[in-house]
C-alpha positions as CSV (number, residue, x, y, z in Angstrom):
1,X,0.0,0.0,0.0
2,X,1.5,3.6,-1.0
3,X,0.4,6.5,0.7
4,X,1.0,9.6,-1.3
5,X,3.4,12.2,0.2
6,X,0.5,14.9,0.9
7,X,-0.4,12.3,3.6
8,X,2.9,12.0,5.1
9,X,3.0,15.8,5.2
10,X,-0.2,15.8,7.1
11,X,0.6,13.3,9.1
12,X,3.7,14.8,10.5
13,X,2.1,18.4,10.8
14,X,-0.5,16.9,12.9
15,X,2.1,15.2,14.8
16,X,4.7,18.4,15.4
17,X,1.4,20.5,16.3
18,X,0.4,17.5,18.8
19,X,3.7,17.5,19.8
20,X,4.2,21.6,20.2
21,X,0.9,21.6,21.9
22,X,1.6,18.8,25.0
23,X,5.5,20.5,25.0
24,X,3.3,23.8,26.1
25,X,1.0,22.1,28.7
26,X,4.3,20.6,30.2
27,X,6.4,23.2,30.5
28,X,3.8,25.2,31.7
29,X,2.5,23.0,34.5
30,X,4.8,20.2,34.7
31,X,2.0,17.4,33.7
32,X,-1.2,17.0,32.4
33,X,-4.3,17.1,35.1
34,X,-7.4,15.2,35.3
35,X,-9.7,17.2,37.5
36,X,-11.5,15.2,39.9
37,X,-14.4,17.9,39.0
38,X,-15.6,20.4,37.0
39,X,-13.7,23.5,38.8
40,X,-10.7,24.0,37.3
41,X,-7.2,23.0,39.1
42,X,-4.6,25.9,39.6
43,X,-1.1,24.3,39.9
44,X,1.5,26.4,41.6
45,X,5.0,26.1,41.9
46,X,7.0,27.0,44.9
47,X,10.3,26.2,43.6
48,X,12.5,27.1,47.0
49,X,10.5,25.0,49.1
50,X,10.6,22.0,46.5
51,X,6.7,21.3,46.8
52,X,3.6,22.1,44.3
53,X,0.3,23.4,45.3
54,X,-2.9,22.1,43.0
55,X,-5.7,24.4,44.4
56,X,-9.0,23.8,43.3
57,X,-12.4,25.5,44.5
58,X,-14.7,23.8,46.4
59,X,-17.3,26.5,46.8
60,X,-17.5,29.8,44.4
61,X,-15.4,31.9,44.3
62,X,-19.1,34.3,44.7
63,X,-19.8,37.7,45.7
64,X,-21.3,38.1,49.2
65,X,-20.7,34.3,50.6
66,X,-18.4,32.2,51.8
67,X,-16.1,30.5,48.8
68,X,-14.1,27.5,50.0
69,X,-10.8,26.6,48.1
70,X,-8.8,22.6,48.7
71,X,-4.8,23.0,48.4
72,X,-3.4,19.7,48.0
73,X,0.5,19.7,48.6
74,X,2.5,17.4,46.4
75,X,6.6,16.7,45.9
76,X,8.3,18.1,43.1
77,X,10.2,15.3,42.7
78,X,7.4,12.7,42.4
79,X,4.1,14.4,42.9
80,X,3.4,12.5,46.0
81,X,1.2,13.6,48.8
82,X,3.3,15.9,51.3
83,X,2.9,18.2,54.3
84,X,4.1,21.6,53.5
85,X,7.4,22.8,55.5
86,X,6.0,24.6,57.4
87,X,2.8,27.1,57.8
88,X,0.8,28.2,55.0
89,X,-1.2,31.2,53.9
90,X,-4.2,32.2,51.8
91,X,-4.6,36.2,51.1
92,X,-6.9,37.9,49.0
93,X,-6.3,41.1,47.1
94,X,-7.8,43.2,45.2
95,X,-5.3,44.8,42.8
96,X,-7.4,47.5,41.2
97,X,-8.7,49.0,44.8
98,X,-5.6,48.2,46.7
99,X,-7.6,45.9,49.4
100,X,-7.7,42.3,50.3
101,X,-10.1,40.9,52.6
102,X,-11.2,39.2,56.1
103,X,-8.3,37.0,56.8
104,X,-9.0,33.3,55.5
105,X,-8.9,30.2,57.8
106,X,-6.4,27.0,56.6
107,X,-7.3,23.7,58.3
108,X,-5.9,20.1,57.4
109,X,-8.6,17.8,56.4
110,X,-9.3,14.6,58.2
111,X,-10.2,11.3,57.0
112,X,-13.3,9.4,58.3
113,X,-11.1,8.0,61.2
114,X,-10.3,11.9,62.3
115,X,-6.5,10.9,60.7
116,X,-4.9,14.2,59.3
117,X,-5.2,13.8,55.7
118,X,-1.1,14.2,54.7
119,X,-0.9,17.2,52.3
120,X,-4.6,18.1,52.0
121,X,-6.2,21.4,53.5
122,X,-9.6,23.5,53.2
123,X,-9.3,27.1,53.2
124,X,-12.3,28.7,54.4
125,X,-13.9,31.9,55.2
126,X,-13.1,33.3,52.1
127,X,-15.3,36.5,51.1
128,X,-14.9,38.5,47.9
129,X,-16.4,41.6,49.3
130,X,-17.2,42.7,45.7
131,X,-16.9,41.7,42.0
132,X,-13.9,42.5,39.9
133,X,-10.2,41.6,39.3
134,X,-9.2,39.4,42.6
135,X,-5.4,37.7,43.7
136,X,-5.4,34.8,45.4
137,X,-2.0,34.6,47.4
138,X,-0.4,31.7,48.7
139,X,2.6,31.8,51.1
140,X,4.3,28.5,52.2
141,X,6.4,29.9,55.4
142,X,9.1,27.8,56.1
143,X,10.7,26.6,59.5
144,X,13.4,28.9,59.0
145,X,11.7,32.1,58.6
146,X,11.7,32.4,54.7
147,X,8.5,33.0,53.0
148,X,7.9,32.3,49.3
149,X,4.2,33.0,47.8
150,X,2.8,32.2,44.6
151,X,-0.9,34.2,43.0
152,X,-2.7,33.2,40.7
153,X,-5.4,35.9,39.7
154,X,-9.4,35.7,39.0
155,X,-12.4,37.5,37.7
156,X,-15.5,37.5,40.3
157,X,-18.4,38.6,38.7
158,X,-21.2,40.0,40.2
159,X,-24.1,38.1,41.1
160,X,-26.3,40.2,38.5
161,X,-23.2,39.6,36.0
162,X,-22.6,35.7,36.4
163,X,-25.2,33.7,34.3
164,X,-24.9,31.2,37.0
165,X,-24.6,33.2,39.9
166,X,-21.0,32.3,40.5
167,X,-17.9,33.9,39.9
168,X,-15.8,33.2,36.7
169,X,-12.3,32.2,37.7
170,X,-9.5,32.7,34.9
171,X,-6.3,31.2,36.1
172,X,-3.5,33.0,34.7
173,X,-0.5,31.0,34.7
174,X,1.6,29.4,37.6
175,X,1.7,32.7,39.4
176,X,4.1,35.0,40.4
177,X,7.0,34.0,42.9
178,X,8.3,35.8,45.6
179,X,11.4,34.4,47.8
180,X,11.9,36.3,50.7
181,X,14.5,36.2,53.5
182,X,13.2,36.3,57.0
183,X,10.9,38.2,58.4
């Protein structure tokens, strides 16, 4: 069987677009997810400390209630399951009005035996006091005093605005990092 060189030429475009388009998602976030759900996963890099953060919303982000976000913490090396170095934090600002917000509460999820969950938090009492162009900030603090955070930034549309009624979150990127000496 002969297949014509027009073929062959398609062929290996399709295959060097294929191949340019995973090259992208891999340098850009390491691997490919599968999202347990429909939210979208943010996957941050905190490079000093070694570790990855896949952050995913659990509730919202919305206007005017309480949005819930899950962090899970994995090794760079292997992806495994890990407990961060240290404390953690989750800020929210406001760019475009120079404000943030109440201050968030991190807790380590529990299995069904009460057993810390390695890796695996809840961030709660998150409130987006008003629609617009949010950051999301996450500093790892480490046992020696350093601090390193990485943002990832979102749109939180007004109730009236959303279709749904929920904000519209639009990941950009793996964030911005910040390594900082002690503080």
């Amino acid at each position: 069987m002969k297949i014509s060189k027009v073929c062959v030429r398609a062929i290996l475009a399709m295959t060097v677009v294929w191949g340019v388009f995973i090259g992208q998602v891999l340098a850009h976030s390491g691997h490919v997810h599968a999202p347990s759900s429909s939210a979208p996963m943010v996957h941050l890099t905190f490079a000093q400390a070694g570790v990855h953060a896949h952050v995913m919303w659990e509730l919202g982000p919305v206007v005017g209630a309480e949005s819930r976000l899950r962090v899970e913490w994995k090794s760079a090396l292997d992806h495994s399951s890990v407990s961060p170095s240290g404390d953690f934090e989750v800020v929210l600002w406001m760019p475009s009005m120079n404000h943030g917000s109440a201050p968030t509460l991190v807790q380590n999820l529990v299995d069904e035996n009460g057993k810390a969950l390695i890796g695996v938090y809840e961030v709660s009492n998150i409130y987006f006091v008003m629609g617009g162009d949010w950051e999301v900030r996450l500093t790892l603090i480490g046992a020696d005093g350093t601090f390193e955070t990485q943002t990832f930034a979102l749109d939180v549309l007004e109730d009236s605005e959303a279709p749904s009624g929920h904000g519209n979150p639009h990941s950009h990127g793996g964030g911005d990092s910040h390594h900082h000496g002690h503080h």
